[in-house]
PARONU-218278 format. One line per 3 residues: their letters; for each residue x, y, z of C-alpha. Coordinates in Angstrom, 3 decimals, decimal comma. Layout:
BEGIN
A> X/Y/Z ~ ...;
This chain:
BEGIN
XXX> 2,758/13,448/-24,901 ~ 5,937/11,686/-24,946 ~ 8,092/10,943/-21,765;
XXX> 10,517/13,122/-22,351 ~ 8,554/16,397/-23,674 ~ 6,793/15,455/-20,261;
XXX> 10,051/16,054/-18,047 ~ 10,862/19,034/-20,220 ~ 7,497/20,760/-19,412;
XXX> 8,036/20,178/-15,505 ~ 11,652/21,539/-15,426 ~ 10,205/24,886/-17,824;
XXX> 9,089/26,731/-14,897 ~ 11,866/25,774/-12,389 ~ 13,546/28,851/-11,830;
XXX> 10,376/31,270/-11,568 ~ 8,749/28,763/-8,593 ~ 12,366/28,646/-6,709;
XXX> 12,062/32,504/-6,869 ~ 8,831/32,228/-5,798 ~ 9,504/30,044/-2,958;
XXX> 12,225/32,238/-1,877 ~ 9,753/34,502/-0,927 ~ 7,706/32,197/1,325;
XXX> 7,886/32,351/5,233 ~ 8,009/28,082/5,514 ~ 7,645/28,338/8,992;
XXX> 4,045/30,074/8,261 ~ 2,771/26,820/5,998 ~ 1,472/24,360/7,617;
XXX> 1,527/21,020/6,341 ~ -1,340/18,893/8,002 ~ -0,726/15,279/7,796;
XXX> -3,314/12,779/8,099 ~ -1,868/9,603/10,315 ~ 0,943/8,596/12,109;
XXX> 1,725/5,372/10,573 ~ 4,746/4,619/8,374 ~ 3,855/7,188/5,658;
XXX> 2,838/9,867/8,228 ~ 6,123/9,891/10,053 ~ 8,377/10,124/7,218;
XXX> 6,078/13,218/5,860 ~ 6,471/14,758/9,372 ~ 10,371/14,157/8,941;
XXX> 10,853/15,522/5,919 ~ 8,530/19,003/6,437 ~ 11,123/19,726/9,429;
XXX> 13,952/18,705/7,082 ~ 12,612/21,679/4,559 ~ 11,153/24,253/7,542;
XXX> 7,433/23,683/7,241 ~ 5,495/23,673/9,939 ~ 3,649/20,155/10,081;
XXX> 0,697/19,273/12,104 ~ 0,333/15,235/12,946 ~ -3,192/13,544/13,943;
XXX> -3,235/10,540/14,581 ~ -6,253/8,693/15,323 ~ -5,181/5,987/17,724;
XXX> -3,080/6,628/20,955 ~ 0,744/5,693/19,555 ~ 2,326/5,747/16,263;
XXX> 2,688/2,526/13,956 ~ -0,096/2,519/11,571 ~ -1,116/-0,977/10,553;
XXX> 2,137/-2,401/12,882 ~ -0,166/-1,399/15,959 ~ -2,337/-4,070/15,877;
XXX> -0,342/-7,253/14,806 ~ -1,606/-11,200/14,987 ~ 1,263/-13,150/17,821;
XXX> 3,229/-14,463/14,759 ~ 3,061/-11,765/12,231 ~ 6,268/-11,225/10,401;
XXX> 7,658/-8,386/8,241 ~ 6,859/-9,513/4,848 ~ 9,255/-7,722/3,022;
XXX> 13,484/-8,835/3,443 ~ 14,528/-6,634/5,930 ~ 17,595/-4,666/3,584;
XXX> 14,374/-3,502/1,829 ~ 12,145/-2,315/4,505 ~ 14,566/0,454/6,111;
XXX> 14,445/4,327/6,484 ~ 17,718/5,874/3,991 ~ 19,128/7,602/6,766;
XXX> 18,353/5,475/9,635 ~ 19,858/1,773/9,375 ~ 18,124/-1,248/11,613;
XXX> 20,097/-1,831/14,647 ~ 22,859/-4,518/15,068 ~ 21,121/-7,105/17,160;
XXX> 18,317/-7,032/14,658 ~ 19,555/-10,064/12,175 ~ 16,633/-11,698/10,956;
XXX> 15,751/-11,333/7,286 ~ 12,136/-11,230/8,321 ~ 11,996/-9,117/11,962;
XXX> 8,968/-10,035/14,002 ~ 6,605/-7,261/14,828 ~ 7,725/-5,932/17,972;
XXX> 11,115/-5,749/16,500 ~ 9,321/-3,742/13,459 ~ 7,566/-1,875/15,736;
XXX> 11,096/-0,814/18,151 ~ 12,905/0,451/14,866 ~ 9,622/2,654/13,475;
XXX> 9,657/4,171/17,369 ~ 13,844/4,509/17,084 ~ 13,077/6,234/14,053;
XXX> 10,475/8,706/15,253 ~ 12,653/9,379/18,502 ~ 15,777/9,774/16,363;
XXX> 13,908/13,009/14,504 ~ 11,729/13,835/17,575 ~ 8,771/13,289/15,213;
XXX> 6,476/12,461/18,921 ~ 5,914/15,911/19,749 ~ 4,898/16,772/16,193;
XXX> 1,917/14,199/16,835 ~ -1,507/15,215/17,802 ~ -2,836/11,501/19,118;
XXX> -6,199/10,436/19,545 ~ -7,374/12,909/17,191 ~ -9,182/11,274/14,572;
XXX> -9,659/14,281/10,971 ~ -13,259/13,141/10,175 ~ -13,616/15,630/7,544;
XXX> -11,331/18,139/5,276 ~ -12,930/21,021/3,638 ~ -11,203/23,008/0,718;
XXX> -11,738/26,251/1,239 ~ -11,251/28,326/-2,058 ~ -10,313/32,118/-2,241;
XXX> -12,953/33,085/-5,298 ~ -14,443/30,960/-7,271 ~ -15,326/27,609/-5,893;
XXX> -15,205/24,505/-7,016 ~ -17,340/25,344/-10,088 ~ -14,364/27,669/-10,853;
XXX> -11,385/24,601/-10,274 ~ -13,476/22,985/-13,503 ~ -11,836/25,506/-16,097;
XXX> -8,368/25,159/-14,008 ~ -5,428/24,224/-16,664 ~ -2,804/23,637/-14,259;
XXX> -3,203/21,992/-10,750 ~ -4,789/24,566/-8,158 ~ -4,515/27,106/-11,204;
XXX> -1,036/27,711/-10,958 ~ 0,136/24,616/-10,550 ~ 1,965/25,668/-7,411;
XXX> 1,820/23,688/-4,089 ~ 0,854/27,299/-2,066 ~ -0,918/29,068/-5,054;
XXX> -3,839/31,888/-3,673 ~ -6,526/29,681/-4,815 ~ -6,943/28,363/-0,678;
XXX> -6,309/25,888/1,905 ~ -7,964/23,207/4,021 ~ -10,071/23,015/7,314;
XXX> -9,779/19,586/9,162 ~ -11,988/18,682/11,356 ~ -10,489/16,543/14,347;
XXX> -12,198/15,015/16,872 ~ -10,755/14,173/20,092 ~ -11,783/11,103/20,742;
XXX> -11,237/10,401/24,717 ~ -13,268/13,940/25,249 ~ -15,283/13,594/21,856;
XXX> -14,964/17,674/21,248 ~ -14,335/18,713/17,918 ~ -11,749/21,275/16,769;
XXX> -11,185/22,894/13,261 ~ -7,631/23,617/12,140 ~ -6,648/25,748/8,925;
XXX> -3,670/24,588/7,036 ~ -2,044/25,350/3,952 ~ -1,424/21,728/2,589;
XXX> -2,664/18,173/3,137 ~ -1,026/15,119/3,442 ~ -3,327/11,703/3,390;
XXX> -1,403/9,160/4,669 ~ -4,407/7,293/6,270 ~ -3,728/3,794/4,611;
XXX> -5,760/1,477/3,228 ~ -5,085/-1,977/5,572 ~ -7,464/-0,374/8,396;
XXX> -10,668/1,020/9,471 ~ -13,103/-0,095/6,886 ~ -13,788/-3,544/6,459;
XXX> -14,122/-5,191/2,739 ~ -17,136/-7,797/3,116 ~ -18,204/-9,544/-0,125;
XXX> -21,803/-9,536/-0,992 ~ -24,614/-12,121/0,182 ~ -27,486/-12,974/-1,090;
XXX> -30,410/-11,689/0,232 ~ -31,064/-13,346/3,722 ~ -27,914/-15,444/3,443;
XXX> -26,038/-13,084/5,655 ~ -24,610/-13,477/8,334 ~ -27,679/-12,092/10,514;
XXX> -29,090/-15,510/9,660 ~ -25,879/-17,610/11,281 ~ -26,678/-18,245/14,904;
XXX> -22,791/-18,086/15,453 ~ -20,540/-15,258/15,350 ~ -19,126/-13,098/12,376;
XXX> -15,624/-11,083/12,981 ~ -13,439/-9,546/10,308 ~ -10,034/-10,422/10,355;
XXX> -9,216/-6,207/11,822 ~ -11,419/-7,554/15,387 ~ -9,281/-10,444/15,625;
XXX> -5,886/-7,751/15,229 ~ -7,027/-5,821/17,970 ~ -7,738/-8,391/20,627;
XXX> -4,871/-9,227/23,039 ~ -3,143/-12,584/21,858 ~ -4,074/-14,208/25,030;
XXX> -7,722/-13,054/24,489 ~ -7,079/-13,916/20,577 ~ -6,203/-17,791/21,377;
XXX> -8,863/-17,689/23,916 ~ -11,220/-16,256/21,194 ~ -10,904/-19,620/18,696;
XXX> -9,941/-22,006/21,396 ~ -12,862/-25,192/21,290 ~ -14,833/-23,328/18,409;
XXX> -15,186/-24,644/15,000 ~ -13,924/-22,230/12,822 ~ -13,763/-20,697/9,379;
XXX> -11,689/-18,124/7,591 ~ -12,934/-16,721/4,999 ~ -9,287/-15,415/2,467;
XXX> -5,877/-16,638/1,357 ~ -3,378/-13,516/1,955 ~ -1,294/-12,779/4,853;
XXX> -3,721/-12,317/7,652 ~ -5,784/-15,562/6,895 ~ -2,633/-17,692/6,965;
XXX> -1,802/-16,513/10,019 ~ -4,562/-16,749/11,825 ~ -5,519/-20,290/10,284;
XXX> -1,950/-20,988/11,786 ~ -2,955/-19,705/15,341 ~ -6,298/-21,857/15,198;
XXX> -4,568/-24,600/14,152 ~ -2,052/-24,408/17,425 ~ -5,113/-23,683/19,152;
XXX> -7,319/-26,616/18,369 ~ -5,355/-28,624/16,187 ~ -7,134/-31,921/14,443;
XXX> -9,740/-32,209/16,459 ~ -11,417/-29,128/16,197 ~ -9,838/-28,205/12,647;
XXX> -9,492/-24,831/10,776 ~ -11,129/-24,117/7,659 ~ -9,766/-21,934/5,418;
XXX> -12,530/-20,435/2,324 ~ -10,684/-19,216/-0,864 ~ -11,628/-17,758/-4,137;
XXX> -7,996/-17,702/-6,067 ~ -5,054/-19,473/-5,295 ~ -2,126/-17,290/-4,843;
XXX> 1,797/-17,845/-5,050 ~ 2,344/-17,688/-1,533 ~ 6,675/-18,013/-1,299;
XXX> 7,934/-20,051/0,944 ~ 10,878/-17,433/1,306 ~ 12,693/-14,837/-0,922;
XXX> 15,360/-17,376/-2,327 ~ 13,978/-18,914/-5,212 ~ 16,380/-22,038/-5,619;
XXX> 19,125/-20,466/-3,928 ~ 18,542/-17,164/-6,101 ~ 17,810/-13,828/-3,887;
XXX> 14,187/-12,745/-5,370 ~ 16,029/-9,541/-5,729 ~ 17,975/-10,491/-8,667;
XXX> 15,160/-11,830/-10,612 ~ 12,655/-8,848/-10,234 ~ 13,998/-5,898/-8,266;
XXX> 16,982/-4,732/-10,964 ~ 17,211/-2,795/-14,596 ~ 17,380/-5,796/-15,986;
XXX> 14,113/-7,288/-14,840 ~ 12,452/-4,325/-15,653 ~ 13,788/-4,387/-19,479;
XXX> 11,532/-7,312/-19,480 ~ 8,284/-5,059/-19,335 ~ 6,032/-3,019/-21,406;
XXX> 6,821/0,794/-19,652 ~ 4,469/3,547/-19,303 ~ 5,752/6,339/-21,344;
XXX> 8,112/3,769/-23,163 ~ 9,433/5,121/-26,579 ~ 9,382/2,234/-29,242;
XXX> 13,258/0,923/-29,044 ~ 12,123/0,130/-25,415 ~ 8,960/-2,159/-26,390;
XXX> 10,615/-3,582/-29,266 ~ 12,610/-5,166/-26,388 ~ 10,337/-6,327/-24,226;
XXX> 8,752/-7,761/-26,930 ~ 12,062/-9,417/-27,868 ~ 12,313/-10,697/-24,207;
XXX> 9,071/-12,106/-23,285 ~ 10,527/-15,287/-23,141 ~ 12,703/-14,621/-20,232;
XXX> 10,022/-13,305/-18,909 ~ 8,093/-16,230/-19,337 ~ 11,211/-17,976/-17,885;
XXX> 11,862/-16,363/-14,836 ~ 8,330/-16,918/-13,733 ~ 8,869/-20,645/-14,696;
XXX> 11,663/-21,039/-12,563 ~ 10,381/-19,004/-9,624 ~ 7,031/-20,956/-9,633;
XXX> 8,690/-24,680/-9,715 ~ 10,672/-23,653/-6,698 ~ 7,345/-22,741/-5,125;
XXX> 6,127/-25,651/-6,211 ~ 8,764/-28,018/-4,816 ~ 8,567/-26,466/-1,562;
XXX> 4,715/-26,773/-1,097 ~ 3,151/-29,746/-2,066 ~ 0,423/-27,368/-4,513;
XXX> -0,569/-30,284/-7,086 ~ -1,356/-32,942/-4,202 ~ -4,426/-30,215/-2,594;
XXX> -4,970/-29,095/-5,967 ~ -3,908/-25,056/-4,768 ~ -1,459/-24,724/-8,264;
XXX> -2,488/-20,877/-9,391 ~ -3,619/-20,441/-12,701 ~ -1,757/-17,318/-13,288;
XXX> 2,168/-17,152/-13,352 ~ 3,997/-15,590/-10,561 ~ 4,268/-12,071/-12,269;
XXX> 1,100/-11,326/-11,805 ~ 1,665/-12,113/-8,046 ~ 4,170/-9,650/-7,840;
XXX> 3,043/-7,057/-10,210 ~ -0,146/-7,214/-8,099 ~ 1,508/-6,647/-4,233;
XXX> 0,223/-9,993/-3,298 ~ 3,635/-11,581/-2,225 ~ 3,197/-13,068/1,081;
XXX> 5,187/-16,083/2,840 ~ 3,518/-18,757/4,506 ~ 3,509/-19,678/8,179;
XXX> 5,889/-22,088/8,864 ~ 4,893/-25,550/8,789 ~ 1,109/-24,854/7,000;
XXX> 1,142/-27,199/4,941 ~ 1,921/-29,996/7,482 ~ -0,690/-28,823/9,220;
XXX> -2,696/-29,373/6,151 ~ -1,613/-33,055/5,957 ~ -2,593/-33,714/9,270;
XXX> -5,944/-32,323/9,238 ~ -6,131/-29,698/11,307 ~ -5,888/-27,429/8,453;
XXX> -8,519/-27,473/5,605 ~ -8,265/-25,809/2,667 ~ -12,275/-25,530/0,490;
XXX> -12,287/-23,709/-2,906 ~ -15,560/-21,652/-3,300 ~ -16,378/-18,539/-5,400;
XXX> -19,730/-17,928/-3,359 ~ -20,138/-18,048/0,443 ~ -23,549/-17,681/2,266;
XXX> -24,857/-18,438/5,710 ~ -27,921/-20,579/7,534 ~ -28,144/-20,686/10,944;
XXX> -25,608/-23,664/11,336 ~ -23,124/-22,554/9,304 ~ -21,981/-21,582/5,746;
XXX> -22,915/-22,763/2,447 ~ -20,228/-23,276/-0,534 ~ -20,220/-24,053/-4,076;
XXX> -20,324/-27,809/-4,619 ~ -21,623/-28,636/-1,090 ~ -25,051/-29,988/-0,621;
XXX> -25,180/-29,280/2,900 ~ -23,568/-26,547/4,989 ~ -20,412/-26,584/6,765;
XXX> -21,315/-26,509/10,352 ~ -19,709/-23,594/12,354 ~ -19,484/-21,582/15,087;
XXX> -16,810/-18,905/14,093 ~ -16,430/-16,915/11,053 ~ -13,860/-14,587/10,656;
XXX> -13,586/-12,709/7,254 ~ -9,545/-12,072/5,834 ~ -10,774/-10,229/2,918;
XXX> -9,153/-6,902/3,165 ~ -10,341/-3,734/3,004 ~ -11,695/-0,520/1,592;
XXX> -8,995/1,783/1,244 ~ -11,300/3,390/-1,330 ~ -13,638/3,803/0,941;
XXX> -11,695/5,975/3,632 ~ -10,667/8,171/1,120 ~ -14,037/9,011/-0,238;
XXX> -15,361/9,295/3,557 ~ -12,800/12,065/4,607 ~ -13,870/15,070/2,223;
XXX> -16,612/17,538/2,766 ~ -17,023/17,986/-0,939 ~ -18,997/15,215/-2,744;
XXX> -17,313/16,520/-6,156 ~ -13,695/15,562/-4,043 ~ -15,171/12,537/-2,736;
XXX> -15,901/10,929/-6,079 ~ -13,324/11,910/-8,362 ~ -10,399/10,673/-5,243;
XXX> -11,020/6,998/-5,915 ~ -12,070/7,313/-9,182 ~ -13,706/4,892/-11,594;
XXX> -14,401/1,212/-10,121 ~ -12,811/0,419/-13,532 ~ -9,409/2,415/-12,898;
XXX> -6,821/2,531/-10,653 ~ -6,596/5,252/-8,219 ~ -5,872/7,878/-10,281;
XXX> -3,042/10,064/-8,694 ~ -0,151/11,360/-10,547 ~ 3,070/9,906/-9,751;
XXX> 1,041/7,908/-6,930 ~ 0,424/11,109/-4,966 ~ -1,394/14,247/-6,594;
XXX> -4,901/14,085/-7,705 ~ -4,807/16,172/-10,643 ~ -8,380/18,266/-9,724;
XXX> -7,839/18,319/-6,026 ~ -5,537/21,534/-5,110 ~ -2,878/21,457/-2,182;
XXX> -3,293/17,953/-1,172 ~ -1,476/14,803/-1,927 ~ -1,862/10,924/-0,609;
XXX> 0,762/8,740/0,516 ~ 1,152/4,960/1,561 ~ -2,153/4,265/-0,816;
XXX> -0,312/2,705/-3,608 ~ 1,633/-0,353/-3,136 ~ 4,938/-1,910/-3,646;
XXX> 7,089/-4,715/-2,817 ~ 8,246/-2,684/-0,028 ~ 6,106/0,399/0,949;
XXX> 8,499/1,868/3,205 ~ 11,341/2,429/1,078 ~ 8,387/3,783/-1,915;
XXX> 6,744/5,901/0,545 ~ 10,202/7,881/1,579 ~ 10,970/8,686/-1,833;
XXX> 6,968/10,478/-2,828 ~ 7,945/12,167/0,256 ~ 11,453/13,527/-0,898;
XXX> 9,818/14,283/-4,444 ~ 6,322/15,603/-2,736 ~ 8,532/18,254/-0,419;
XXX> 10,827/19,317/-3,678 ~ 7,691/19,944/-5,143 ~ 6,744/22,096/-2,414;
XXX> 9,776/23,931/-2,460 ~ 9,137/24,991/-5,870 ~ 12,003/22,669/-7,414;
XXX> 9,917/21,909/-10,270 ~ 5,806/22,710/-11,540 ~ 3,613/19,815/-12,606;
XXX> 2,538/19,409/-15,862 ~ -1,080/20,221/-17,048 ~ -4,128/18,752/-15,825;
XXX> -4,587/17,179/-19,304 ~ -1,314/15,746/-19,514 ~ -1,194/14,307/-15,664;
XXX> -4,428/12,404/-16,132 ~ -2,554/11,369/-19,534 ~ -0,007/9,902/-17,622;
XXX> -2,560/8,198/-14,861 ~ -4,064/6,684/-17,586 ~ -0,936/4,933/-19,151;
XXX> -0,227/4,067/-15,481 ~ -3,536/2,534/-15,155 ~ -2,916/0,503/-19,106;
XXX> 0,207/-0,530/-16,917 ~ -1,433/-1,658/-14,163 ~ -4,048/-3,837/-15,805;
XXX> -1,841/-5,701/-18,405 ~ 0,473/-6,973/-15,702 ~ -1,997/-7,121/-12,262;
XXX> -5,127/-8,266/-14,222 ~ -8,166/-8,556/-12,037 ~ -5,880/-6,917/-8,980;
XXX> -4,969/-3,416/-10,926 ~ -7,361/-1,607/-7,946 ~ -4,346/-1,912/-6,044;
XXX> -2,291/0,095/-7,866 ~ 0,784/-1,428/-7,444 ~ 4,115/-0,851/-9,004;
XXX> 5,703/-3,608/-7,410 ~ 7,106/-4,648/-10,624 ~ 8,577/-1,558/-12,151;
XXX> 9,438/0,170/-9,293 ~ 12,728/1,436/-10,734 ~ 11,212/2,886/-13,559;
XXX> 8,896/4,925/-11,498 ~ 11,665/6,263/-9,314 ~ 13,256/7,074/-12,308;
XXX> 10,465/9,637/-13,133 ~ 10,823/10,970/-9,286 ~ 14,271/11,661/-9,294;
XXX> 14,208/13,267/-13,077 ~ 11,574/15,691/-12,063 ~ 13,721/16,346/-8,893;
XXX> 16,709/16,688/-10,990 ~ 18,206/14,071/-9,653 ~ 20,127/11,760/-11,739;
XXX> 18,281/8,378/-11,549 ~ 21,383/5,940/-12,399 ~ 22,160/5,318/-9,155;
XXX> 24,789/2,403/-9,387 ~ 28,276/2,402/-10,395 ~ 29,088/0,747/-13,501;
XXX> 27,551/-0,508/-16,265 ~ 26,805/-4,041/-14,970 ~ 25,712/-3,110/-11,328;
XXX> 23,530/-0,599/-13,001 ~ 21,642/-3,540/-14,880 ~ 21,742/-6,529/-12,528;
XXX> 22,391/-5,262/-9,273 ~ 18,939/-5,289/-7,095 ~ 17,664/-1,267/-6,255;
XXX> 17,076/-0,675/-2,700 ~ 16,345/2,477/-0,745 ~ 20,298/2,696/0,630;
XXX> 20,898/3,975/-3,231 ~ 18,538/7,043/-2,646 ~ 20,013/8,039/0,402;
XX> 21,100/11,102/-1,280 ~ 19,900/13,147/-4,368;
C-alpha cells in the first residue's frame, strides 16, 4: 500500500477511538514499564503527562541504564545539542560537546528529579517473565486477528499482562497485572554476544582468564586498572568499549606489557564530528541529506532523485572519509575500511576514538592484529595467519551483545518469544520501531538505534502515548508487517551486513515524519524553505506538536 493511503487508513478511525478514550478511567490503566534506563524514564514521564498510572522496575538499584556502569574515560558519543530531553535543556556549566559520564549521568538524574519520576520506580526488581493473559480465545485465537489485539486499540477487551518481578536483595517473587507493557530493557546489557569456537578451542582450554567487556564495566576503576595492570592482554572488538579499554591498558602497562587489540572489520571510527571544519550535522542529519536516499514508502518522483543524486552521495562520503583519513594515519597500519562511511552511519556504528590511540599505536604499546577467526590453547589465542599463538594472560571480549536475546528470554509464551526478534535474516520487526504487529498491548523502546537514541526514544514515546490516547488506530496487521518489511529492504541496502541493528541513523527525519503525521502533527518543523532543507533536525524542533 502506498504511503499515503497508509496515513489515510490510521487517521479513518480517529474520532470513534478519542470517543472511546473519553470513556476510559486513565488513572485505572496501568502502564508497566520494563527498566529505568533512558527509554524507561521518558515512558514514565510521559504516562503522568497523559494520567496513566505507570509502574517502573528496574532491575539494578538506581536509574541510568547502560550510563550505570561506565569505563573511567567513557564519553557521550553523540554532540551534546543532540543528546538532550525537549523540555529539559543541559545545565550551564555543562559546555563540552562530548560530556563525560558522570556529567551524563547528573543531567539523566536532574531529569528524573525534575518530573519526580524516582518514586514511580520499583528498584531492584528484576520482570523475569510477562505473561499475556487473553479474555477468550488464546493465542490460537490472536492468529485470525486483522487488526492489532483485534481492535487495534491500545486497551481493547482482548487482555492484559502479568509480570513477574523478582526482588532481588530478598529473592521473593511478586506478580503484578497491568493493562499495557512497555520494554525498554535495552540491548547494550545483560547478555553477552560471544562468537563461536571451535570445538575445544574455547576458552575452557586457556589457562588464563576470559571476561567480556560488561565484567570489566562493572568493576570499580581502581579495581579496573588494577585488573590489567602487569598482565598481557587482549581485546577481542573495534567499537566503543574496546577502544576504550585498549586505551586504559595502554596507560596501564604501556610498551612494555602492550595491548592487543583483535578485529574482524575496520570501522570509520571519527576523530570528532567536524569533518574538515564541517559540523557532521550538515552533511547527514538535514532534508537535504536525506533526499540523497532510497525511502521506505517513497513514491517514484522521490527515487528518481536519489537516483539522480547518488553522486553526492558518493561525494559526501568521499569527503567525510579523507578527513578521517588525514586525521588517523589508516593506510600506514593498513586499518582503511572497505566500505564508505555511509554505511558507518546508516549502521549506528559512529564512535570517536580515544584521544591519542593512534600514538599509542606508534609507540607500541598498542597493537592492532586483523583476524576473522579467534581460538584458544592453553597459552593463549590463535589467529588467522599466525603459526603460533599469541601468548596471553587476559582476554576480554568487546563484542557486544544479544539484545535479541533478552527479548526472547522475557515472555512466557514461546509463540511471543519467537516471533519478537524475528527472522535471523530480518531486522527486528516492529512497526514504527515499537509495536510488534501479533503481540497485543505491548510495545518496545530504546531497541532500535540512531545517531542519538535519546532524542529517537522521546519522540516513540510522544507517538506511543497518542496512540494510547486513542489519537489515531494502526493500520492492519497485513499492512504493518508491509511496512516492517520495506523498513527492513531499507535497512539492508544501506547497513549491509549490520541491518540486525535496525538503525535509522540515516533517515531519521523521514521516520519522524511518519510519527508526527500519524499524530497529526505537521512534520515541517523549520521555518523557511532553506532551513527546512539544510538546516540539521534536532530534538529542540519537537519540543512541541
Amino acid at each position: 500500500m502506498c504511503r499515503a493511503k497508509l496515513f489515510q487508513h490510521i487517521h479513518i478511525a480517529e474520532n470513534h477511538q478519542g470517543d472511546h478514550m473519553e470513556g476510559i478511567n486513565k488513572k485505572n490503566k496501568k502502564i508497566g514499564i520494563i527498566g529505568a534506563g533512558i527509554s524507561g524514564l521518558l515512558a514514565c514521564k510521559y504516562a503522568l503527562s497523559k494520567g496513566y498510572t505507570p509502574l517502573v522496575f528496574e532491575s539494578q538499584s538506581t536509574i541510568g541504564g547502560v550510563w550505570t556502569t561506565p569505563l573511567e574515560t567513557t564519553l557521550l558519543q553523540t554532540p551534546r545539542e543532540l543528546f538532550q530531553f525537549s523540555d529539559f535543556p543541559w545545565p550551564a556549566e555543562v559546555t563540552e560537546d562530548f560530556p563525560i559520564h558522570y556529567q551524563v549521568m547528573g543531567y539523566i538524574r536532574s531529569y528524573a528529579d525534575r518530573f519526580r519520576l524516582i518514586e514511580h520506580v520499583r528498584f531492584n526488581s528484576k520482570v523475569v517473565q510477562i505473561e499475556y493473559r487473553a479474555a477468550a480465545g488464546g493465542e490460537e485465537e490472536m492468529e485470525g486477528w486483522h487488526y492489532w489485539g483485534g481492535s487495534g486499540e491500545a486497551f481493547g477487551p482482548s487482555g492484559n499482562w502479568e509480570l513477574t518481578v523478582e526482588d532481588t536483595v530478598s529473592h521473593t517473587t511478586e506478580v503484578h497485572e497491568v493493562d499495557f507493557v512497555i520494554l525498554a530493557i535495552g540491548r547494550f546489557s545483560d547478555v553477552p554476544n560471544f562468537p563461536e569456537f571451535p570445538p575445544g578451542k574455547g576458552p575452557e582450554a586457556f589457562r588464563g582468564e576470559v571476561v567480556h567487556s560488561m565484567d570489566y564495566a562493572a568493576m570499580d576503576f581502581g579495581s579496573a586498572a588494577a585488573f590489567v595492570k602487569g598482565r598481557r592482554v587482549a581485546i577481542v572488538g573495534f567499537q566503543k568499549s574496546a577502544l576504550d579499554i585498549a586505551a586504559e591498558c595502554s596507560a596501564a602497562n604501556g610498551a612494555a606489557l602492550p595491548c592487543t587489540v583483535v578485529y574482524r572489520t575496520e570501522h570509520w571510527n571519527v576523530p570528532a564530528y567536524m569533518p574538515w571544519g564541517v559540523p557532521l550535522a550538515l552533511l547527514y542529519l538535514n532534508r537535504f541529506s536525506e533526499f540523497l536516499l532510497h525511502k521506505p514508502g517513497e513514491g517514484p518522483l522521490q527515487s528518481l532523485l536519489s537516483t539522480a543524486l547518488y553522486p553526492v552521495r558518493l561525494g559526501i562520503s568521499k569527503f567525510v572519509e579523507s578527513y578521517i583519513r588525514w586525521k588517523h594515519p589508516l593506510a600506514k597500519f593498513g586499518m582503511v575500511p572497505k566500505h564508505n562511511f555511509l554505511q558507518q552511519i546508516s549502521s549506528c556504528l559512529i564512535s570517536t576514538v580515544p584521544k591519542k590511540f593512534y600514538d599509542r599505536v606508534e609507540e607500541g604499546s598498542i597493537k592492532l592484529q586483523k583476524s576473522q577467526n579467534i581460538a584458544f590453547c592453553s597459552e593463549g589465542i590463535l589467529l588467522d595467519g599466525e603459526s603460533s599463538p599469541l601468548e596471553m594472560d587476559l582476554v576480554i571480549f568487546a563484542t557486544g551483545f544479544r539484545g535479541d536475546v533478552k527479548l526472547r528470554k522475557i515472555f512466557k509464551s514461546p509463540r511471543f518469544a519467537k516471533c519478537i526478534a524475528g527472522q535471523d535474516d530480518a531486522s527486528v520487526p516492529l512497526y514504527r520501531q515499537c509495536i510488534h504487529p501479533r503481540i497485543p498491548q505491548l510495545a518496545v523502546l530504546g531497541f532500535s538505534e540512531s545517531v542519538s537514541n535519546l532524542y529517537t526514544s522521546e519522540i516513540r514515546c510522544r507517538w506511543l502515548f497518542e496512540l494510547l490516547d486513542g489519537t489515531f488506530k494502526l493500520p492492519s496487521i497485513k499492512e504493518m508487517e508491509k511496512d516492517i518489511e520495506d523498513w527492513d529492504s531499507f535497512m539492508k541496502r544501506y547497513s549491509g551486513k549490520y541491518y540486525r541493528r535496525s538503525c535509522i541513523g540515516a533517515l531519521h527525519i523521514w521516520y519522524n515524519d511518519q510519527l508526527c503525521k500519524d499524530m497529526g502533527w505537521n512534520p515541517r518543523r523549520k521555518k523557511g524553505f532553506f532551513a527546512e532543507l539544510f538546516e540539521p533536525y534536532g530534538p529542540l524542533d519537537y519540543a512541541s506538536p
